[in-house]
Each structure stands twice: as structure tokens, then as C-alpha cells.
Backbone as JSON Lines, residues from 0, in Angstrom:
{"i":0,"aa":"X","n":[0.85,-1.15,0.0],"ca":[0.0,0.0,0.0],"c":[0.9,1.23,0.0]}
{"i":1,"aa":"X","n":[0.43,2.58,-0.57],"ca":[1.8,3.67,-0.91],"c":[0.25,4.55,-0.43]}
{"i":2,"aa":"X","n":[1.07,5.51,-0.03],"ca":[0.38,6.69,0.34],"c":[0.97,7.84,-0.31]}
{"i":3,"aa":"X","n":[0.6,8.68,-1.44],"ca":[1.32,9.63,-2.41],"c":[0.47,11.16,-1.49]}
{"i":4,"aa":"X","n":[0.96,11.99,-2.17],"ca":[0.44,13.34,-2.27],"c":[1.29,14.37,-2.54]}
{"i":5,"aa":"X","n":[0.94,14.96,-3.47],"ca":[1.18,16.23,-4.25],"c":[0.46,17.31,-4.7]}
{"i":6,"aa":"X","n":[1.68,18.53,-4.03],"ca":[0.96,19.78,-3.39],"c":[1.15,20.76,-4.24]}
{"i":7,"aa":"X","n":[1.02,21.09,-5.67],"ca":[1.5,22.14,-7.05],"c":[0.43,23.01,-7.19]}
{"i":8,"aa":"X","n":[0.88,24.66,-7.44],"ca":[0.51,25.18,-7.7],"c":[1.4,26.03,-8.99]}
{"i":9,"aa":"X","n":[0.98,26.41,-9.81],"ca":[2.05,27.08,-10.92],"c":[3.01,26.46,-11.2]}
{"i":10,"aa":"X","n":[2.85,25.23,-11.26],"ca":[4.65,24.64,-11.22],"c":[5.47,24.47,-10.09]}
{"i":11,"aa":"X","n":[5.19,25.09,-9.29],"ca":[6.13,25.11,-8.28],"c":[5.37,23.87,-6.91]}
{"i":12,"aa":"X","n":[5.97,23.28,-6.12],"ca":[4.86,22.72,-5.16],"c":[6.22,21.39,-4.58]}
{"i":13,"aa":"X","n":[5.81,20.45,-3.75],"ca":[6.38,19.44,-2.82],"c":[5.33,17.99,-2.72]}
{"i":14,"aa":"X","n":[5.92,17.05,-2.93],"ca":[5.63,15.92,-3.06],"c":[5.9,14.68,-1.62]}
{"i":15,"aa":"X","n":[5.17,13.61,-1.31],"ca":[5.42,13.08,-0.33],"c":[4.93,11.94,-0.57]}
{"i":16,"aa":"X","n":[5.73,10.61,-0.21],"ca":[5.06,9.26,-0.1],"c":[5.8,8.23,0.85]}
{"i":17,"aa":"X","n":[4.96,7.48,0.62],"ca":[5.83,6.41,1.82],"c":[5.02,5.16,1.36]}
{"i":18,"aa":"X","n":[5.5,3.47,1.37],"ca":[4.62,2.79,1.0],"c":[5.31,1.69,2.1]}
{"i":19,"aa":"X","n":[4.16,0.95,2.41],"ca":[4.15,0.3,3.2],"c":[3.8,-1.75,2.7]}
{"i":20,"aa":"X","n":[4.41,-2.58,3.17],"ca":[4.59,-3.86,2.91],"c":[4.87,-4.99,4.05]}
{"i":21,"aa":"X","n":[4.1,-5.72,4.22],"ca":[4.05,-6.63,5.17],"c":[3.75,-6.33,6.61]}
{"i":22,"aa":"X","n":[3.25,-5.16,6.64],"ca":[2.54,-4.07,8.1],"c":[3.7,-3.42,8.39]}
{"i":23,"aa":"X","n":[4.64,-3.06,7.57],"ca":[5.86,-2.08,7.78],"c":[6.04,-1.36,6.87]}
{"i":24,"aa":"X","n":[6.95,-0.21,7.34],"ca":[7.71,0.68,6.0],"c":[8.33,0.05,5.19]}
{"i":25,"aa":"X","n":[7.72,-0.04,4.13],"ca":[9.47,-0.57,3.4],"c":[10.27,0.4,2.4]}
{"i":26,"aa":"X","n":[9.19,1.44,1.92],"ca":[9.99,2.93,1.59],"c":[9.47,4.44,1.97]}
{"i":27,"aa":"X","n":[10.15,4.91,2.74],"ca":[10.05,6.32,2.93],"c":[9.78,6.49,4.8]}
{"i":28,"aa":"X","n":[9.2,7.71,4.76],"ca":[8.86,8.47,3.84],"c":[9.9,9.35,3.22]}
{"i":29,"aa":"X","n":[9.31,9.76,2.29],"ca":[10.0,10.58,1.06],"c":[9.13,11.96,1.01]}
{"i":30,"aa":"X","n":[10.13,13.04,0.65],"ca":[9.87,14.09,0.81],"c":[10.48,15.32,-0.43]}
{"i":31,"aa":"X","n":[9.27,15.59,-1.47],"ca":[10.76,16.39,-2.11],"c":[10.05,17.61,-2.33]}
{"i":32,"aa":"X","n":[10.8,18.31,-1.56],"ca":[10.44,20.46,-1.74],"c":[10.63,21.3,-2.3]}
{"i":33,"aa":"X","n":[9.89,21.89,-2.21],"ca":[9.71,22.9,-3.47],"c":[10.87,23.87,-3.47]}
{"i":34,"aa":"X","n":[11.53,23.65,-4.9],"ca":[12.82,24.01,-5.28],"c":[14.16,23.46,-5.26]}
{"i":35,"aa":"X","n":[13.73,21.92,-4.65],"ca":[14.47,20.67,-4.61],"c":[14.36,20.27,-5.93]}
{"i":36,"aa":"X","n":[15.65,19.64,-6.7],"ca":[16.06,19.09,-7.64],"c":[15.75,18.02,-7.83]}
{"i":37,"aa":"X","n":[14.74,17.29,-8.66],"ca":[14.41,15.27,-8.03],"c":[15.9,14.51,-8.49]}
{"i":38,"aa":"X","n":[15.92,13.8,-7.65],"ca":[16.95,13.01,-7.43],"c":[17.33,11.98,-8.45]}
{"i":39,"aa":"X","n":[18.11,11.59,-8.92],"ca":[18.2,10.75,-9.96],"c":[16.98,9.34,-10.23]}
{"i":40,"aa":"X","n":[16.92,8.67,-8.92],"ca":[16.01,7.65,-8.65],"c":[14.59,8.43,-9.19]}
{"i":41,"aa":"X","n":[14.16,9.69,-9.04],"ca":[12.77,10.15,-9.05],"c":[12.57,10.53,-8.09]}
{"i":42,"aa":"X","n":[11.13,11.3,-8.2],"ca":[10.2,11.87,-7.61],"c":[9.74,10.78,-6.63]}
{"i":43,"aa":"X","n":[9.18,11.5,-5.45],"ca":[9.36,10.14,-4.55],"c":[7.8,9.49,-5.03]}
{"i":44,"aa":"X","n":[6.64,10.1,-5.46],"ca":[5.97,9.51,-6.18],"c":[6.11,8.41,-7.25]}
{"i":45,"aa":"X","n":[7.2,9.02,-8.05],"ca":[7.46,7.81,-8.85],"c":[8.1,6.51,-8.43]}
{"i":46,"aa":"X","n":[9.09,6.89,-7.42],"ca":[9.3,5.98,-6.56],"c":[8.63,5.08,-6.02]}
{"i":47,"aa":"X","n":[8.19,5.83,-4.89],"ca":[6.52,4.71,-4.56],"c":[6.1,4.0,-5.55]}
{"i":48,"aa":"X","n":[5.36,4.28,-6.85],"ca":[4.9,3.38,-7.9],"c":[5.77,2.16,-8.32]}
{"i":49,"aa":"X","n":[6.39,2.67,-8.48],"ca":[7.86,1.94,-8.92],"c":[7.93,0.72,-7.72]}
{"i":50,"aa":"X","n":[7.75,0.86,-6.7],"ca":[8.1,-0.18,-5.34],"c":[6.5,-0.82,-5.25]}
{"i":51,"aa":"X","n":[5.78,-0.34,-6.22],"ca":[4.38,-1.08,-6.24],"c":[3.98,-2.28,-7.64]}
{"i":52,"aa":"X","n":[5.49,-1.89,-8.53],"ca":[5.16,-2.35,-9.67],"c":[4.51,-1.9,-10.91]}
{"i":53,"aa":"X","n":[4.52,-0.64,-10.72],"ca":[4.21,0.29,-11.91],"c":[5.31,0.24,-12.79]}
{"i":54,"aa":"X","n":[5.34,0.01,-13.8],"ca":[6.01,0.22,-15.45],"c":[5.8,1.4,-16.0]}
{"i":55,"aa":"X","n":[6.95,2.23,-16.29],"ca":[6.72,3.32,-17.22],"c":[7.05,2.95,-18.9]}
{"i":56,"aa":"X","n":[6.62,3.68,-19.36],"ca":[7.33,3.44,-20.77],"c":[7.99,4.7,-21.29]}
{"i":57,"aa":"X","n":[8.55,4.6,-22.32],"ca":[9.7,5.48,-22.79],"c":[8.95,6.75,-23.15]}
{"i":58,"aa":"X","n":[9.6,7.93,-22.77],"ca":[9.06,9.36,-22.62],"c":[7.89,9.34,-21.34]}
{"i":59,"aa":"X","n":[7.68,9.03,-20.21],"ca":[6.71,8.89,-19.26],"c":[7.31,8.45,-17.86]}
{"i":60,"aa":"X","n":[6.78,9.24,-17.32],"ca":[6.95,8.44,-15.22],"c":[5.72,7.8,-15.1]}
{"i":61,"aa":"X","n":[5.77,7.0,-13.74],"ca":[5.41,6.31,-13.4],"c":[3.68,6.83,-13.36]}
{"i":62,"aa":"X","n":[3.66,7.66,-12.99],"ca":[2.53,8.71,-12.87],"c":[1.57,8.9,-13.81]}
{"i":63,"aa":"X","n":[2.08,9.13,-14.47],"ca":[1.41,9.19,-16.09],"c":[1.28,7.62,-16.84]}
{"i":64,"aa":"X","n":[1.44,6.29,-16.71],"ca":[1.61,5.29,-17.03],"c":[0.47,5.03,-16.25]}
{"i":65,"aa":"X","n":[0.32,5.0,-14.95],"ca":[-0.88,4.56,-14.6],"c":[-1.89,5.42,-14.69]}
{"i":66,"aa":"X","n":[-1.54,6.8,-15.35],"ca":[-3.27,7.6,-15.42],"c":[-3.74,7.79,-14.27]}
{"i":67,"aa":"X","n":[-2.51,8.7,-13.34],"ca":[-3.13,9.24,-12.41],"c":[-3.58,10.74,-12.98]}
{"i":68,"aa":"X","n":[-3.22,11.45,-13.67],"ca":[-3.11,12.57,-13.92],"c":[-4.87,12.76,-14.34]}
{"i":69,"aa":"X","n":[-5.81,11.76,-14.4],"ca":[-7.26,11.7,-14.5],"c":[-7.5,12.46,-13.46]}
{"i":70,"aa":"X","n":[-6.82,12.46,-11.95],"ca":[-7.18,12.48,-10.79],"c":[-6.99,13.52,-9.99]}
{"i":71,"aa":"X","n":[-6.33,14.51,-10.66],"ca":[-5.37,15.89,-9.82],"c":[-6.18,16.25,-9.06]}
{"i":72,"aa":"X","n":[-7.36,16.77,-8.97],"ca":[-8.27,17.36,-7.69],"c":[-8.95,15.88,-7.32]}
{"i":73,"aa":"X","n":[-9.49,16.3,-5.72],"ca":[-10.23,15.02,-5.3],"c":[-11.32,14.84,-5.84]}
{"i":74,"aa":"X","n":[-12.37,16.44,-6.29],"ca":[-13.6,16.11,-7.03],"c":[-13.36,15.26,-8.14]}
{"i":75,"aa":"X","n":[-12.02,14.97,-8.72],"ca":[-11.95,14.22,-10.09],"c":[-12.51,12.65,-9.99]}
{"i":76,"aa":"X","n":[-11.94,12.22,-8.83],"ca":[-12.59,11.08,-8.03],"c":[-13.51,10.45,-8.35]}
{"i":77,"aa":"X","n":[-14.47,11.37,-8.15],"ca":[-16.2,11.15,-8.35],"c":[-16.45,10.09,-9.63]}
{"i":78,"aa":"X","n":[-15.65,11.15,-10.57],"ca":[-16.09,10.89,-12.11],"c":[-15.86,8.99,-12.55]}
């Protein structure tokens, strides 16, 4: 189970996840702030996915592969 969230406004914004496996941490949490450089590994979002078994494909993160980007506000939810 991964717990994501991302906080953007204009481009600019901070990201956070942590995912959890076998009733423990097994990554994070992760934290990356606004005006922080992502780290070679990724965004800790993509990360998380990535430790869930998400596949990206070429030109794409993890993020966009699974079509979260349907989802940016919570009202998107609904739909």
C-alpha cells in the first residue's frame, strides 16, 4: 500500500510518499520540496509506484503510465 500526495501550484509545489509492505515501511517516507532538484532515482511519487510495480514506458513516469493525472483534484474522483 503507498500513500502519495502532491501539493503544485504554478509549477512550483512538494511531493510526499511512503509505502508500506508486510505491516511495515518498506519505503520512505520521502519528501521532495519545493525548489528541490528530483533526485536521480525520481520523484518520490514515482518511486513509490515503482516499489508497487508500476512500469513506465519510454518518454513517461510512473505517474502518467498509470493515469493518475485523470485524478489531480479530489472532485476528479467522483467521475
Amino acid at each position: 500500500m503507498a500513500r502519495v500526495e502532491a501539493e503544485f501550484f504554478g509549477g512550483l509545489g512538494e511531493q510526499w510518499a511512503t509505502v508500506w509492505e508486510g505491516g511495515g515501511v518498506a519505503l520512505g517516507p520521502l519528501h521532495f520540496a519545493e525548489g528541490e532538484p528530483f533526485p536521480a532515482e525520481g520523484s518520490p511519487i514515482s518511486r513509490a509506484l515503482r516499489r508497487l510495480g508500476v512500469v513506465a514506458g519510454a518518454g513517461e513516469d510512473e505517474f502518467a503510465a498509470l493515469g493518475l493525472g485523470r485524478y489531480r483534484a479530489t472532485e476528479d474522483w467522483l467521475d
